[in-house]
C-alpha angles and dihedrals in degrees: 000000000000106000111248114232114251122269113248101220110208132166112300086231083051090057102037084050091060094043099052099022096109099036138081098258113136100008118139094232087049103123135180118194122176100240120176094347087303128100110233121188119205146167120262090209100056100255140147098268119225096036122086114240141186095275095054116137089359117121133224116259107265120152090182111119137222101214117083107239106188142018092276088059090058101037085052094044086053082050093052094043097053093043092057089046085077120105124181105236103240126199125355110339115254091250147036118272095245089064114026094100097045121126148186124238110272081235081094102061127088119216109278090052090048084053092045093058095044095054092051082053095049096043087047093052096045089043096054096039085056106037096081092050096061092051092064093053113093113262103250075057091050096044090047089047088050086041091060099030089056086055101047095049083047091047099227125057102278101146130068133192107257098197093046125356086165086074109026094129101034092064088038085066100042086048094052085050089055106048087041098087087040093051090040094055086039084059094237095119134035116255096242109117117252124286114243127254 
């Protein structure tokens, strides 16, 4: 038997660092798309991926921010919420037609059901009083609205705008001049004027 030479034992950061020092891993224009059944990772800038470039760990410029600043923020984020809530009812329903839509006196239920409940109505009612109002907004309004929105339900700024990132908050706020005399007639948002940034 030949000896084998002793192990050297480091930190196991140590060790993660020297492994992926020099790769993508880790990097914010790291993307990875199925194409053809197979998962292929790239680089959003362009680059060469697998290599660690210039732009690694820096972020694109987006002075967009996640956190909703006004009531239209908020009105827009209950909007968002309620419209993702929707699922297509695939296959056969779970139950027969005579009884799907029976239900038990509310008397039953204790207070954070009965919350519960009330939320889902108030996000409904706000959801479907402002989605028609979006629809009638352009579409470079309706991307940058669904831009923000994304970021403010994920909490940091995730989501770009994929037509035109240069001017991002430029048509958000277009697009939030534009909804305000519609909310305001729809009773979502006080009639004072908006505070300035």
């Amino acid at each position: 038997m030949t000896p084998r030479a002793p192990r050297t034992f480091r930190d196991p950061l140590l060790q993660l660092i020297a492994k992926e020092g020099g790769t993508c891993k880790g990097c914010p224009h790291e993307r990875t798309y199925e194409f053809i059944g197979s998962m292929q990772t790239i680089c959003a800038n362009g680059k060469n991926h697998g290599h660690r470039c210039e732009q690694y760990g820096k972020r694109t410029n987006m002075t967009t921010s996640a956190i909703a600043a006004d009531e239209i923020d908020a009105v827009l984020t209950e909007w968002y919420e309620w419209s993702q809530a929707y699922e297509p009812a695939l296959g056969y329903g779970r139950a027969d037609a005579t009884c799907r839509d029976f239900k038990i006196s509310n008397q039953w239920m204790d207070y954070d059901q009965l919350n519960d409940v009330v939320d889902h109505q108030l996000r409904a009612a706000t959801g479907q009083i402002v989605d028609p109002i979006i629809q009638k907004l352009s579409l470079a309004h309706r991307i940058a609205v669904m831009t923000a929105v994304r970021n403010f339900v994920a909490g940091a700024v995730v989501f770009q705008n994929p037509r035109s990132p240069a001017t991002q908050d430029q048509d958000y706020a277009e697009a939030k001049a534009l909804m305000r005399p519609a909310l305001v007639a729809k009773g979502l948002l006080s009639t004072r004027s908006p505070r300035l940034k």
